[in-house]
C-alpha positions as CSV (number, residue, x, y, z in Angstrom):
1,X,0.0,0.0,0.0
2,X,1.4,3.6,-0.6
3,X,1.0,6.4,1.5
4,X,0.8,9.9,0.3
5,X,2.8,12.3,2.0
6,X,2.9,16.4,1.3
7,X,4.6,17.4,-1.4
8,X,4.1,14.1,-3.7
9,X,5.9,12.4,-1.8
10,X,5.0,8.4,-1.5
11,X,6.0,6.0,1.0
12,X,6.1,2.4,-0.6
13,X,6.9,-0.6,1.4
14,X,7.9,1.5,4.0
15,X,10.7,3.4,2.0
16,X,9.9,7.1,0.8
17,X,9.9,6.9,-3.1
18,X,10.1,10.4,-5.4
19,X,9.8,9.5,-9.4
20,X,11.2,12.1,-11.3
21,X,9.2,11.4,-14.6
22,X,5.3,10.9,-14.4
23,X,3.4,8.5,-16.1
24,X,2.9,9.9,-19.4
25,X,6.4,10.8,-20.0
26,X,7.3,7.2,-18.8
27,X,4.6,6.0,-21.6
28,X,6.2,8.4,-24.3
29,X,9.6,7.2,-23.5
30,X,8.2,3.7,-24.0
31,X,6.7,4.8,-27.4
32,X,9.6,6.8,-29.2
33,X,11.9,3.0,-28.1
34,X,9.3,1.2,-29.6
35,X,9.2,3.1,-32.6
36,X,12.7,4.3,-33.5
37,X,14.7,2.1,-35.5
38,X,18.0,1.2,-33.3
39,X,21.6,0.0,-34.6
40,X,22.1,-3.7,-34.1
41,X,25.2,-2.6,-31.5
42,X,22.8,-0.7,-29.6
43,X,20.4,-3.2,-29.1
44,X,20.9,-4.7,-26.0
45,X,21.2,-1.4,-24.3
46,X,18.1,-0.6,-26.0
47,X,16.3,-3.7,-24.6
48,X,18.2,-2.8,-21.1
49,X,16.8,0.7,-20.5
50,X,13.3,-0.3,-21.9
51,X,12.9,-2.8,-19.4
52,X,14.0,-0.4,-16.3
53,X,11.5,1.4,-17.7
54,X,9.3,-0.8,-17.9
55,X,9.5,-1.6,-14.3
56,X,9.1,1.7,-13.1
57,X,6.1,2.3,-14.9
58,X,4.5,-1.0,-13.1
59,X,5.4,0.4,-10.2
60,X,4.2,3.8,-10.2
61,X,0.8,2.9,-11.8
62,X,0.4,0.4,-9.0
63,X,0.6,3.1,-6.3
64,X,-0.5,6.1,-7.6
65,X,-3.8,5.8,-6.1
């Protein structure tokens, strides 16, 4: 369960957690990877960041309630 604190802050399993991006630059982001053609060296850094990104969108849509 998150809590919200004042100023946006949330505490989440007990830790305080402060994104810096919100959820629709987090989907953009998502987008413009998904739709820019990448270098076959950059790939796996490609796949990398998508999937940090990834997880921090989970986890923001999960507690921002």
């Amino acid at each position: 369960m998150a809590i919200n604190a004042k100023g946006g802050v949330k505490i989440v399993e007990g830790k305080a957690y402060v994104h810096p991006l919100s959820i629709q630059e987090l989907e953009f982001l998502l987008t413009v990877l998904a739709n820019t053609e990448h270098k076959g060296k950059d790939i796996p850094k490609v796949l990398q960041v998508t999937q940090k990104l990834r997880e921090e969108y989970k986890l923001i849509v999960k507690h921002n309630n």
